[in-house]
C-alpha positions, 0 to 999 in steps of 0.5 A, spaced: 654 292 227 656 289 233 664 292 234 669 286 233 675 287 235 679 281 231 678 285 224 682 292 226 688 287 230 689 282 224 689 288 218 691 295 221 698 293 221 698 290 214 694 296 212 700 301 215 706 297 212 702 299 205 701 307 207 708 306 209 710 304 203 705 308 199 706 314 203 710 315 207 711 313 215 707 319 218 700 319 213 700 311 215 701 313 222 695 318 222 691 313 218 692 308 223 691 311 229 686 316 228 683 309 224 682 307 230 676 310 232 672 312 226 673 304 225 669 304 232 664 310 229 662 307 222 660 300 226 656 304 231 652 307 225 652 300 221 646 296 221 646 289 225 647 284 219 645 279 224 649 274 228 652 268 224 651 272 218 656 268 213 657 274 209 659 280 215 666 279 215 665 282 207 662 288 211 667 288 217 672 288 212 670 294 208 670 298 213 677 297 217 680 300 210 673 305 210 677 307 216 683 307 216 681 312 209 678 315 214 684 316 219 688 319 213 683 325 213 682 322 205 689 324 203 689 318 200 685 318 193 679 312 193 684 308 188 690 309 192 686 306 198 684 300 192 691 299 192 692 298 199 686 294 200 690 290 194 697 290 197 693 287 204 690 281 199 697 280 197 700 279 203 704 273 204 698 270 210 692 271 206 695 268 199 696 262 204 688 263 206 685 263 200 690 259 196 687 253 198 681 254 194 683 252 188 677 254 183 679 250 178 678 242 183 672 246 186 668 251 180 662 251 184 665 253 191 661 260 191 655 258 188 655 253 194 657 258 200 652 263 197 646 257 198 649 258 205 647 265 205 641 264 201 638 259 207 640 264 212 637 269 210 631 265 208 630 264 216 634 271 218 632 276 214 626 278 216 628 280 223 635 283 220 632 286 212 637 290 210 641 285 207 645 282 201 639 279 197 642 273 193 639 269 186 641 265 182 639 263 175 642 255 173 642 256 166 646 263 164 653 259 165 655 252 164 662 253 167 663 255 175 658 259 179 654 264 177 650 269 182 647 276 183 645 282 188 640 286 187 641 290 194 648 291 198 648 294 204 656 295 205 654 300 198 648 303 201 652 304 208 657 308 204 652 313 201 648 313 207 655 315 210 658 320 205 664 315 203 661 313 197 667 314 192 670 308 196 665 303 193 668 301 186 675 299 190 672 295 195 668 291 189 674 291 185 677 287 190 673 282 189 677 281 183 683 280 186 681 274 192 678 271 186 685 270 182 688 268 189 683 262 189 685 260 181 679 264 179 676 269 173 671 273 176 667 275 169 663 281 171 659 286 168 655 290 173 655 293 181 650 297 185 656 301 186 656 304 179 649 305 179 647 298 176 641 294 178 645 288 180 652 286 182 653 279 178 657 273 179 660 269 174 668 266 177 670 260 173 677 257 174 683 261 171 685 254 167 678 254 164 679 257 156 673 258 153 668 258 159 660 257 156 
């Protein structure tokens, strides 16, 4: 993958307030400055996801806390590094960004965004294969949207890397982005547990008996 510096800037300092807290001063300076470079190393391995690829930033995202991990010599336990991921979603600046979503006016947001990635891999993703592969079935759920995965390379990265253990707490943040745009994300399967599929299910928190 490309190298993109925007992601490191924007997150290691979050990431450095929450190992501070968590850990003390000396682990999150470690984990930051060592970081630093593994964050450039896990890119170069990276597969090219392709350009304006609209699901890359997931990928940039999870390897900045990938590593940051890294950087700590693993001294953080791979829930412990959930929780920083989830202080950092946390933060005052991305409650602000994702809070303009409100699931609840817009249920079917996702299942919008995902057609956008869906159209852009039609015409992409012959030239760059390994990719998420998208589907949707219509009539599983009437409330919110509702889709699947049946490949993710963030997860087969991470494997291919030797820092599979990381993976169920970079899924779990899905559950926490969603709750900041006033959603529920109802899943039972992830690739990363061993399963054949990520499924989708994210209705509006306001929504009582989702069908």
């Amino acid at each position: 993958m490309k190298y993109v510096r925007v992601y490191w800037t924007l997150f290691a300092p979050m990431i450095r307030r929450s190992i501070t807290r968590r850990y003390g001063a000396e682990l999150a300076e470690r984990s930051i400055r060592q970081g630093k470079e593994e964050y450039r190393k896990l890119l170069a391995h990276a597969d090219d996801l392709g350009p304006g690829n609209p699901m890359a930033t997931n990928a940039y995202f999870a390897y900045v806390f990938a590593a940051a991990w890294l950087g700590s010599g693993r001294q953080i336990t791979p829930d412990g590094m959930g929780e920083v991921m989830a202080d950092v979603l946390e933060s005052r600046l991305l409650r602000t960004v994702f809070g303009m979503t409100d699931l609840n006016r817009t249920p079917k947001k996702w299942e919008k965004d995902m057609r956008k990635y869906e159209a852009w891999f039609a015409a992409h993703g012959k030239d760059y294969p390994v990719n998420w592969n998208v589907s949707f079935d219509t009539g599983v759920h009437r409330d919110g949207s509702y889709y699947y995965f049946t490949r993710c390379p963030i997860c087969e990265f991470c494997r291919r890397e030797g820092i599979a253990e990381l993976m169920p707490a970079l899924c779990a943040t899905d559950e926490v982005m969603f709750r900041l745009q006033h959603g529920k994300l109802h899943r039972e399967h992830t690739i990363a547990n061993g399963d054949g599929v990520c499924d989708y299910w994210v209705v509006g928190d306001r929504v009582k008996d989702p069908q």
